[in-house]
N, CA, C and O atoms as a Tripos MOL2 file, in Angstrom:
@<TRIPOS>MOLECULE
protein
  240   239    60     0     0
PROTEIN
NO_CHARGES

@<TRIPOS>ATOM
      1 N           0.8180   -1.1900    0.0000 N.3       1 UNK1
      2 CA          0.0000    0.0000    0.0000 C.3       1 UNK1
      3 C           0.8640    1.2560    0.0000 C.2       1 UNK1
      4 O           0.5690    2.2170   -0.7120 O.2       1 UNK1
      5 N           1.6780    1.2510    0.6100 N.am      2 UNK2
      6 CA          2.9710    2.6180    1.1720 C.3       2 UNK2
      7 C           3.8140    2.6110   -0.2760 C.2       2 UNK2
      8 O           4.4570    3.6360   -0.5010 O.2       2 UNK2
      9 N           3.8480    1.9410   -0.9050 N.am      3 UNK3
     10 CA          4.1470    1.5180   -2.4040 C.3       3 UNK3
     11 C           3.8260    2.8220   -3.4340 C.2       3 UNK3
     12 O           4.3220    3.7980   -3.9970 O.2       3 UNK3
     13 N           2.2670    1.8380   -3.1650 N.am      4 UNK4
     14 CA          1.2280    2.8950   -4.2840 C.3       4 UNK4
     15 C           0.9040    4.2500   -3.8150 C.2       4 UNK4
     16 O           0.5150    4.9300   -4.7660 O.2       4 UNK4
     17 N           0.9190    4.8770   -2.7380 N.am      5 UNK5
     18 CA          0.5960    5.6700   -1.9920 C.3       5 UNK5
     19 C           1.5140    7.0930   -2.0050 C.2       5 UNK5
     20 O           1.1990    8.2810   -1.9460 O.2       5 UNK5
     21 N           2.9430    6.3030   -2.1220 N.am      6 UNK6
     22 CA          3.6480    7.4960   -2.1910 C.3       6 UNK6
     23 C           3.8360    7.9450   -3.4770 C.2       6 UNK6
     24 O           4.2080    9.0750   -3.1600 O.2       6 UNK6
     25 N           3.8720    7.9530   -4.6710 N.am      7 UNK7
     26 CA          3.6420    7.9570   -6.2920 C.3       7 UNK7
     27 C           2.3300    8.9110   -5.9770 C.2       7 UNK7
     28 O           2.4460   10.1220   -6.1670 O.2       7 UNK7
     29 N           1.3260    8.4720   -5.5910 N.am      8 UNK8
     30 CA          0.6880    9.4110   -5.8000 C.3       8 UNK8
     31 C           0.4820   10.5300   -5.1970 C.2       8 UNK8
     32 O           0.2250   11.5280   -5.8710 O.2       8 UNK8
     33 N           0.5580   10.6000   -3.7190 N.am      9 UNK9
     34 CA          0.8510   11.7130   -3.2740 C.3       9 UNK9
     35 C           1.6240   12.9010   -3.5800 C.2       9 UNK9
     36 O           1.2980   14.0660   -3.3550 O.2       9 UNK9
     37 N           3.1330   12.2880   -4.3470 N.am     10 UNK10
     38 CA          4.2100   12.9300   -5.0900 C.3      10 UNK10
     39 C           3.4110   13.9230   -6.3770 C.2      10 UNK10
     40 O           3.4490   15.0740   -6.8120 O.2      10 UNK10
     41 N           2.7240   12.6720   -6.6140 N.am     11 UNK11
     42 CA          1.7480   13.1510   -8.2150 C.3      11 UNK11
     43 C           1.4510   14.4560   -7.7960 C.2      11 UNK11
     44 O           2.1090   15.4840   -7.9530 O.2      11 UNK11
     45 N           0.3610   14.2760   -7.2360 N.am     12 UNK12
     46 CA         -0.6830   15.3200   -6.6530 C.3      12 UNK12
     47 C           0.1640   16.6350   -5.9510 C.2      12 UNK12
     48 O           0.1010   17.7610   -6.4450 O.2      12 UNK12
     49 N           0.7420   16.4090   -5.0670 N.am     13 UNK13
     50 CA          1.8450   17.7420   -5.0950 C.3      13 UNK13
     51 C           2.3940   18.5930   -5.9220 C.2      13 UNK13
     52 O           2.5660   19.8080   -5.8300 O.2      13 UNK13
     53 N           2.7600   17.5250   -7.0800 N.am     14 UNK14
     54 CA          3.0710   18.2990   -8.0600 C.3      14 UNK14
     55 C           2.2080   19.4720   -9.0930 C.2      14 UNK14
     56 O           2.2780   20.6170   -9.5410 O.2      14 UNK14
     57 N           1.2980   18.1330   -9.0770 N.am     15 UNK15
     58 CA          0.1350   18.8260  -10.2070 C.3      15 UNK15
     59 C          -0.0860   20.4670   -9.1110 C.2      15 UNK15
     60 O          -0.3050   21.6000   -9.5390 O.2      15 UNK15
     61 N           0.0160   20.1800   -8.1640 N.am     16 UNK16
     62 CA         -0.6170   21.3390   -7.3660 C.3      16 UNK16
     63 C           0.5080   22.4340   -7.3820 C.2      16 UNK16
     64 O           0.2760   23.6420   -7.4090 O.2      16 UNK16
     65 N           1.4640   21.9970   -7.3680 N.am     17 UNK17
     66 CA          2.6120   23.3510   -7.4780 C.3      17 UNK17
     67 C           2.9720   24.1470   -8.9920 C.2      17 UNK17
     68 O           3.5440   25.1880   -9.3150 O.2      17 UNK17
     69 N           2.4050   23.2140   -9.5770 N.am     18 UNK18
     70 CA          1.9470   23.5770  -11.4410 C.3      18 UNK18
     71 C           1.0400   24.1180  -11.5390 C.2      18 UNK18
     72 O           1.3550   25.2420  -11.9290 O.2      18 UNK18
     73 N          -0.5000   24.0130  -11.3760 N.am     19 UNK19
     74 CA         -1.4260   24.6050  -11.3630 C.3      19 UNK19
     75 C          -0.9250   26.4290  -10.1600 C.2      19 UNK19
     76 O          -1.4630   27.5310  -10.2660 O.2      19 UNK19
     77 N          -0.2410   26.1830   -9.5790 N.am     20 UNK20
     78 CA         -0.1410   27.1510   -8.5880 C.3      20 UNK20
     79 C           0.9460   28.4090   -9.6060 C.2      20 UNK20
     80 O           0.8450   29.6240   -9.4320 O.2      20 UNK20
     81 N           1.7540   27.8790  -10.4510 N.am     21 UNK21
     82 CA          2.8950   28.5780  -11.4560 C.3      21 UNK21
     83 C           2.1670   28.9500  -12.4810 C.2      21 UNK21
     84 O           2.8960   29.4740  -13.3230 O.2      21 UNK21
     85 N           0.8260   28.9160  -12.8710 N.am     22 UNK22
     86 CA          0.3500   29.2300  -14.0450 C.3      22 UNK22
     87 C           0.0150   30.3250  -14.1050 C.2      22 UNK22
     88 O           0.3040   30.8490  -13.0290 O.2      22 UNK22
     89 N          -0.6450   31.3200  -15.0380 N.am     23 UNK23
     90 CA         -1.0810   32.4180  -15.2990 C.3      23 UNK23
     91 C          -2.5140   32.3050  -14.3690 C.2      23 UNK23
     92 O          -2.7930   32.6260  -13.2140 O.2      23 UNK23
     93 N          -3.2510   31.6890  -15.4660 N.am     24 UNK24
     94 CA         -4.7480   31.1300  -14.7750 C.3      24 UNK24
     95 C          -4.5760   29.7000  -14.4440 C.2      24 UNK24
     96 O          -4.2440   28.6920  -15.0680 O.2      24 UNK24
     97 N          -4.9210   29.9810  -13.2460 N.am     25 UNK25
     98 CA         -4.9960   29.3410  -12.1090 C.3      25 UNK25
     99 C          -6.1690   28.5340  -11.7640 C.2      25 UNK25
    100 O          -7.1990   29.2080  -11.7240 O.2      25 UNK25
    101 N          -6.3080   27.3680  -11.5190 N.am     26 UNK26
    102 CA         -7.5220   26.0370  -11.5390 C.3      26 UNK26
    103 C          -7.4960   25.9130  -10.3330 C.2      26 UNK26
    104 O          -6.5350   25.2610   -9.9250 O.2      26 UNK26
    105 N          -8.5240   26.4710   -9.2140 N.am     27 UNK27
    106 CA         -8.2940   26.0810   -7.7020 C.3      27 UNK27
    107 C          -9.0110   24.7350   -7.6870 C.2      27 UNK27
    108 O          -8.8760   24.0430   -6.6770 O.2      27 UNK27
    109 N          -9.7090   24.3180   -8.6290 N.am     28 UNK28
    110 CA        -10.5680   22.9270   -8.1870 C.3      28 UNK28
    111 C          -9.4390   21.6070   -8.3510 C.2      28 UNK28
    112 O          -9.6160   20.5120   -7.8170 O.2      28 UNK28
    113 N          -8.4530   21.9040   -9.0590 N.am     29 UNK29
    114 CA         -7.1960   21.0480   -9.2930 C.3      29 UNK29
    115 C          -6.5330   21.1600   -8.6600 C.2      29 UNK29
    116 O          -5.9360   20.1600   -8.2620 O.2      29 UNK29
    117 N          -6.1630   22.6140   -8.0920 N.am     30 UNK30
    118 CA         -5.1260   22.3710   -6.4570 C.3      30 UNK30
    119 C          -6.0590   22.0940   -5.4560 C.2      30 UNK30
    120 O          -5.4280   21.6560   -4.4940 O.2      30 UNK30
    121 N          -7.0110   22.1280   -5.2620 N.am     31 UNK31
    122 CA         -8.2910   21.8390   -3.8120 C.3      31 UNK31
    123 C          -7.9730   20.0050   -4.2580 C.2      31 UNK31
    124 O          -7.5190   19.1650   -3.4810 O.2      31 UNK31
    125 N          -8.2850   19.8270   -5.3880 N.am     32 UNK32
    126 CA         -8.3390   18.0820   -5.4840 C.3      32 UNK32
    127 C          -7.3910   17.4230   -4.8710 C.2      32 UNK32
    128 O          -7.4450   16.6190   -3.9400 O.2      32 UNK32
    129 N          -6.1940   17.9910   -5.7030 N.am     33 UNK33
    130 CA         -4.5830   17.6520   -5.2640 C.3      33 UNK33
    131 C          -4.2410   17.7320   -4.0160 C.2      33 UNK33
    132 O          -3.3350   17.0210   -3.5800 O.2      33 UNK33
    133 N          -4.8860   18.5770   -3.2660 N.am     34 UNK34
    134 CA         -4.4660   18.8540   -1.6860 C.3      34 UNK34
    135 C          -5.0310   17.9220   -0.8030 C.2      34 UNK34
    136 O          -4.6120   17.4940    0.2720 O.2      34 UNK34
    137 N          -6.1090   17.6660   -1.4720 N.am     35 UNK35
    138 CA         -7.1230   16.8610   -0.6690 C.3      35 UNK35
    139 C          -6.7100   15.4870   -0.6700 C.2      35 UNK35
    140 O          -6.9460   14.7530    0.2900 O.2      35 UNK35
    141 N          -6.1040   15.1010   -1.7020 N.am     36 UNK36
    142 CA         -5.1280   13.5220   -1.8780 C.3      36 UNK36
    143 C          -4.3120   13.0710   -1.1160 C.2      36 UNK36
    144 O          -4.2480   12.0810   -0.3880 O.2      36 UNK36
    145 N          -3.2380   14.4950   -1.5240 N.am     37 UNK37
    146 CA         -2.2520   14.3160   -0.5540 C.3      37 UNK37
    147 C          -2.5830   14.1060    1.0080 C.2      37 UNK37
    148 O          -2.1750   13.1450    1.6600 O.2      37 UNK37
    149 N          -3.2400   14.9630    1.4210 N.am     38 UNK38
    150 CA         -3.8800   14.8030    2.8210 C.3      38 UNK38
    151 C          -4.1050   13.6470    3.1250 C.2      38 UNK38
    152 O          -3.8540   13.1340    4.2160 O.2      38 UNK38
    153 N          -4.6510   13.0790    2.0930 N.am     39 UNK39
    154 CA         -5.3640   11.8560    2.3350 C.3      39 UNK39
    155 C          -4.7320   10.5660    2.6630 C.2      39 UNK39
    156 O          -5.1450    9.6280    3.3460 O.2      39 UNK39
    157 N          -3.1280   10.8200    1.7190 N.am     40 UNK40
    158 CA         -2.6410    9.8340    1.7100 C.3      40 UNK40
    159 C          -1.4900    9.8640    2.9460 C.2      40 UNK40
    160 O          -0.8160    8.9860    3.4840 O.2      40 UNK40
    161 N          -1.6220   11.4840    3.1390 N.am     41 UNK41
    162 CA         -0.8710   12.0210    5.0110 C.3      41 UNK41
    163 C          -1.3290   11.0910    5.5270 C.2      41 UNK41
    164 O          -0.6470   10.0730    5.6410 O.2      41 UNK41
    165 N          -2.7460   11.1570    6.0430 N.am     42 UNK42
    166 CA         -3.4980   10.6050    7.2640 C.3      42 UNK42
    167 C          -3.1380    8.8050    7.3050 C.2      42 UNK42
    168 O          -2.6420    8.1380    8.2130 O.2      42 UNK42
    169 N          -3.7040    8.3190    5.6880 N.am     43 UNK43
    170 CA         -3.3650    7.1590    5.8270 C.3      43 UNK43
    171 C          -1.7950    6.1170    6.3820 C.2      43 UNK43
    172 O          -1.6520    4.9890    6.8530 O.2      43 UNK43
    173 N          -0.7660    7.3500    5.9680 N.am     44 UNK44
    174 CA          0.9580    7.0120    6.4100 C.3      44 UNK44
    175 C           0.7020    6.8860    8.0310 C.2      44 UNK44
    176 O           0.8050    5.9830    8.8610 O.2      44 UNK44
    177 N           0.2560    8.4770    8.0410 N.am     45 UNK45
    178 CA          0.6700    8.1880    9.5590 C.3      45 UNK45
    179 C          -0.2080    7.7050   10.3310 C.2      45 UNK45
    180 O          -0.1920    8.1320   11.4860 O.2      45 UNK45
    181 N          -1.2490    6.6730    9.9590 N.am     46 UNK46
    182 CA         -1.8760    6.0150   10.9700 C.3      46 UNK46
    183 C          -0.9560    4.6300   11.1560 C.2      46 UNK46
    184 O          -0.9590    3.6790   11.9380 O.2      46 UNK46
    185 N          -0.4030    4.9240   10.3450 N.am     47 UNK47
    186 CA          0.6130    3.1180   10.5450 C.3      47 UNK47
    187 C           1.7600    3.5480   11.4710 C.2      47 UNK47
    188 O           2.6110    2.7200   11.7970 O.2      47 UNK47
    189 N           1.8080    4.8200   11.9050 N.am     48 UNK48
    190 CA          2.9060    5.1510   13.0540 C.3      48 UNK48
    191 C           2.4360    5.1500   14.1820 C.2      48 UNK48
    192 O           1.5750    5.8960   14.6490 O.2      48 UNK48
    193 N           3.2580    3.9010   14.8890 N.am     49 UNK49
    194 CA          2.7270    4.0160   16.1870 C.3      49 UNK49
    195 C           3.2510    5.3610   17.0310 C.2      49 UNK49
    196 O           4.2480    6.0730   16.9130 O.2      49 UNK49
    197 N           1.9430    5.3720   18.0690 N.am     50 UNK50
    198 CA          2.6220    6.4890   18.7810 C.3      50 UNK50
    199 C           3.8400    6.8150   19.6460 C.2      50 UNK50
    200 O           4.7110    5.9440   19.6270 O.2      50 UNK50
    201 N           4.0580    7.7980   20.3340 N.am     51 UNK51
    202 CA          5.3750    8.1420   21.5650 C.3      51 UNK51
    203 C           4.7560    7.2440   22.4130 C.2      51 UNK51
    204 O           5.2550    6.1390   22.6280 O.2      51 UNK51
    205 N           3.7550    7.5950   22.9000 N.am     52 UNK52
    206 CA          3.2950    7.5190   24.4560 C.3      52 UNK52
    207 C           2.5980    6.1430   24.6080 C.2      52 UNK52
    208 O           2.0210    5.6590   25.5820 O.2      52 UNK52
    209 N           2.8830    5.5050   22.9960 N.am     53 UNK53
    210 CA          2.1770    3.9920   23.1010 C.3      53 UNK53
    211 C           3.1460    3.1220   23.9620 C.2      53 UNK53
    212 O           3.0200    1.9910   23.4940 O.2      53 UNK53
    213 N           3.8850    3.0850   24.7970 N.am     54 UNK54
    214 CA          4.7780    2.3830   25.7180 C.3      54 UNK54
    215 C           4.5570    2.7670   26.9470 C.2      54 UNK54
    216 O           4.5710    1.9260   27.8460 O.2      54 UNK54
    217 N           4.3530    3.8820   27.1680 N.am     55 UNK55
    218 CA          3.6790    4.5760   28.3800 C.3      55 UNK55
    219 C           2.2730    4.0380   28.7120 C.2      55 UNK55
    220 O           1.9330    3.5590   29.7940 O.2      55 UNK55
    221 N           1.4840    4.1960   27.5730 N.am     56 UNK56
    222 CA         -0.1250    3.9270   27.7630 C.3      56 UNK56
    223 C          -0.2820    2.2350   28.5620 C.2      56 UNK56
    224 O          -1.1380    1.9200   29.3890 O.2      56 UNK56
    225 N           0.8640    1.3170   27.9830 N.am     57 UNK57
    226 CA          0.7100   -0.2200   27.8930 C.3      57 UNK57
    227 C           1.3150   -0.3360   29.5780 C.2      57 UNK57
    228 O           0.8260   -1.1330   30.3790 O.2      57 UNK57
    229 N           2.5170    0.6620   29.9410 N.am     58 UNK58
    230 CA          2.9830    0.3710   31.3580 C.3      58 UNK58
    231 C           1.8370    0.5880   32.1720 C.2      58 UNK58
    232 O           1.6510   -0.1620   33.1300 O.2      58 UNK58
    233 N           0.8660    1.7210   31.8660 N.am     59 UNK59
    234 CA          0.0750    1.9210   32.7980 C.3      59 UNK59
    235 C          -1.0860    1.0530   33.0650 C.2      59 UNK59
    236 O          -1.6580    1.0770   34.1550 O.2      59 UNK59
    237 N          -1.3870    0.4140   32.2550 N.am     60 UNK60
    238 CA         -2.6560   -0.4100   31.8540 C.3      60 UNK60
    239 C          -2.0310   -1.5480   32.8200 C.2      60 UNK60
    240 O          -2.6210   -2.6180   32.9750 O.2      60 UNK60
@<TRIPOS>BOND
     1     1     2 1
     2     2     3 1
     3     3     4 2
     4     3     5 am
     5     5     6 1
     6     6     7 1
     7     7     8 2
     8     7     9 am
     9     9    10 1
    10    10    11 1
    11    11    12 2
    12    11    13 am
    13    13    14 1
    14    14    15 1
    15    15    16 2
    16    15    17 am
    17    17    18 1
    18    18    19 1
    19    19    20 2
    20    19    21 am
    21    21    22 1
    22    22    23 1
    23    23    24 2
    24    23    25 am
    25    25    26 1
    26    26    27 1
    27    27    28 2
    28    27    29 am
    29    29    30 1
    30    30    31 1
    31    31    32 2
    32    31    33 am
    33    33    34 1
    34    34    35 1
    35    35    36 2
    36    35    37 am
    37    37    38 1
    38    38    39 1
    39    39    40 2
    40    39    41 am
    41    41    42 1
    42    42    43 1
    43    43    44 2
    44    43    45 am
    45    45    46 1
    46    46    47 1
    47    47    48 2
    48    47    49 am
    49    49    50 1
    50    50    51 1
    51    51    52 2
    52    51    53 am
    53    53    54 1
    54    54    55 1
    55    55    56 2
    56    55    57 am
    57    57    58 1
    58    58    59 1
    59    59    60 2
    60    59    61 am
    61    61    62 1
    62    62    63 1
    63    63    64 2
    64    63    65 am
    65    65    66 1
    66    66    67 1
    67    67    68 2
    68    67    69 am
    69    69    70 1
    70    70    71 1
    71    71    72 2
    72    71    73 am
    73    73    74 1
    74    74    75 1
    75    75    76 2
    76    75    77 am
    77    77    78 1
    78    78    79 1
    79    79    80 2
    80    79    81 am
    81    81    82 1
    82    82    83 1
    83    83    84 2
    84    83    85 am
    85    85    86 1
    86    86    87 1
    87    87    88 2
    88    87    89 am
    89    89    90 1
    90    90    91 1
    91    91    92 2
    92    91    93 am
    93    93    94 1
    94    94    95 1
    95    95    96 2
    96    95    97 am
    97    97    98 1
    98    98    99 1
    99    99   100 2
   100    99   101 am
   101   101   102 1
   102   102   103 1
   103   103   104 2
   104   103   105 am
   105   105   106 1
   106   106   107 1
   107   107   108 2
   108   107   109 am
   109   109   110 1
   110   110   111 1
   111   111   112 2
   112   111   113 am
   113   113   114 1
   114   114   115 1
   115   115   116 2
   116   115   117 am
   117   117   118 1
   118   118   119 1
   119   119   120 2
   120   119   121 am
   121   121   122 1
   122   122   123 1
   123   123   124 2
   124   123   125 am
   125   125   126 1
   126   126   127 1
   127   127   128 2
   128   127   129 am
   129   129   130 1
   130   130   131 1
   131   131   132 2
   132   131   133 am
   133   133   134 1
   134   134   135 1
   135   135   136 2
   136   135   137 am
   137   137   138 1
   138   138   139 1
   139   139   140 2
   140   139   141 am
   141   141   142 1
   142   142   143 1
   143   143   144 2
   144   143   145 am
   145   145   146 1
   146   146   147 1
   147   147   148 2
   148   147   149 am
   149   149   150 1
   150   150   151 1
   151   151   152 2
   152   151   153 am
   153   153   154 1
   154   154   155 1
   155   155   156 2
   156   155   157 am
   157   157   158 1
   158   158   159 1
   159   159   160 2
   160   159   161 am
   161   161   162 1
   162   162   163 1
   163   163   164 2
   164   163   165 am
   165   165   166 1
   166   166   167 1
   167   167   168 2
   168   167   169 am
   169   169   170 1
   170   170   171 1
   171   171   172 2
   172   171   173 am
   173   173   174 1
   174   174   175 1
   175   175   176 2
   176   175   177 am
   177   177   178 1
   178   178   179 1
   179   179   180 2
   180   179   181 am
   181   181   182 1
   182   182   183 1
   183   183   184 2
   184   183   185 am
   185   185   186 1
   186   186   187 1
   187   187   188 2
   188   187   189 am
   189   189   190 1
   190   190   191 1
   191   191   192 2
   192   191   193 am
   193   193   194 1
   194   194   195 1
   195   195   196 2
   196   195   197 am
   197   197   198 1
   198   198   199 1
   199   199   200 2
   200   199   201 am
   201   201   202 1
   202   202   203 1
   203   203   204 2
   204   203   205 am
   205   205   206 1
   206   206   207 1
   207   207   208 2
   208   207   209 am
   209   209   210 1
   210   210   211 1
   211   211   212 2
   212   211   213 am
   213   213   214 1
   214   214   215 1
   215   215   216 2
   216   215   217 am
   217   217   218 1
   218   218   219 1
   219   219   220 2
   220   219   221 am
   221   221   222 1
   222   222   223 1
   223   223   224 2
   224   223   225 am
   225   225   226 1
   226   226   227 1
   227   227   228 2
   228   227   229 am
   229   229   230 1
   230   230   231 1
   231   231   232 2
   232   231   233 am
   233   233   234 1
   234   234   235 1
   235   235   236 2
   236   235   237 am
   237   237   238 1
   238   238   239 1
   239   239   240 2
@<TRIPOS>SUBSTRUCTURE
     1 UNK1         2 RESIDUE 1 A UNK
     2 UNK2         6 RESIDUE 1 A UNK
     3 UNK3        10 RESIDUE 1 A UNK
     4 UNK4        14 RESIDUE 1 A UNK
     5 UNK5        18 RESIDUE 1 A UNK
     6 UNK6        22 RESIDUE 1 A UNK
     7 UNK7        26 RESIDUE 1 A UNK
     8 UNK8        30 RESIDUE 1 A UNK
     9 UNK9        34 RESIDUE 1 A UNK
    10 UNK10       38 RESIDUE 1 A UNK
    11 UNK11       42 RESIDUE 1 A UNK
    12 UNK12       46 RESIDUE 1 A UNK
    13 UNK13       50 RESIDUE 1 A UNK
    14 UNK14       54 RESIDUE 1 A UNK
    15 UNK15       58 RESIDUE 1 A UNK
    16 UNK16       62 RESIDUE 1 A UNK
    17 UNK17       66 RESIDUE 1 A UNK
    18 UNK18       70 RESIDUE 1 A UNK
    19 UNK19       74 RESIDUE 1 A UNK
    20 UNK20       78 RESIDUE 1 A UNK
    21 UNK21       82 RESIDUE 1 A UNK
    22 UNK22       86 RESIDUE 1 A UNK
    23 UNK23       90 RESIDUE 1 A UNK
    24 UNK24       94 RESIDUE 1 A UNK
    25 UNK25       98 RESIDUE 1 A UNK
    26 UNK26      102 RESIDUE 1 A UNK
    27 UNK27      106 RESIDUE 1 A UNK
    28 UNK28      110 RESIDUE 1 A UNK
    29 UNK29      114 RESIDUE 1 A UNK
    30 UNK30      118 RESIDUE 1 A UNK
    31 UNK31      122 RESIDUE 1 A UNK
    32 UNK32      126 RESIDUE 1 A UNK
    33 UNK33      130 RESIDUE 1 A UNK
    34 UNK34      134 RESIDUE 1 A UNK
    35 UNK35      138 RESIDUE 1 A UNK
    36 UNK36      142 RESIDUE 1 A UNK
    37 UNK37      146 RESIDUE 1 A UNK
    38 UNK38      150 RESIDUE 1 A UNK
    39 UNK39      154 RESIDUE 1 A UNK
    40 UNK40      158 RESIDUE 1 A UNK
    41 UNK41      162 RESIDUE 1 A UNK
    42 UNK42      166 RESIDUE 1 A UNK
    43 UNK43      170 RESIDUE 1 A UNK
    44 UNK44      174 RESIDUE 1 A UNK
    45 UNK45      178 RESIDUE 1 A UNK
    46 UNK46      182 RESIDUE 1 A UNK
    47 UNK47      186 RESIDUE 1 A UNK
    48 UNK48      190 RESIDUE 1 A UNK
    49 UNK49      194 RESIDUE 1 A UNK
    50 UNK50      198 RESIDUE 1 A UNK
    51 UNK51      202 RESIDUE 1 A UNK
    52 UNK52      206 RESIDUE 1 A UNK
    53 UNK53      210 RESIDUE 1 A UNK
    54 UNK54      214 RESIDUE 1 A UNK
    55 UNK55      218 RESIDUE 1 A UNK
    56 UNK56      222 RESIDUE 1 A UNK
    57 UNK57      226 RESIDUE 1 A UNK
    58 UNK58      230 RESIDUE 1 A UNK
    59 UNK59      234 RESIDUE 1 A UNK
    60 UNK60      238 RESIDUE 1 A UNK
């Protein structure tokens, strides 16, 4: 998944820093693009466990 995930995120950044260099400017293509990337943020870092996940387990 972390495979396919980062390709596109890369994608979408890009397209968004292109659309952002142009004369006229497509906000529905950088809003899309942003929204991907985000997307594919959230999904990375849910596979990171946390700091305080060693803490949480001593206390339990």
């Amino acid at each position: 998944m972390k495979k396919v995930l980062l390709p596109i995120m890369i994608i979408a950044i890009l397209i968004a820093f292109y659309e952002q260099s142009l004369d006229k400017k497509n906000v529905y293509i950088q809003v899309i693009s942003i929204v991907i990337f985000m997307i594919g943020m959230m999904k990375l870092s849910a596979k990171v466990p946390s700091k305080n996940q060693d803490k949480e387990e001593k206390d339990v």
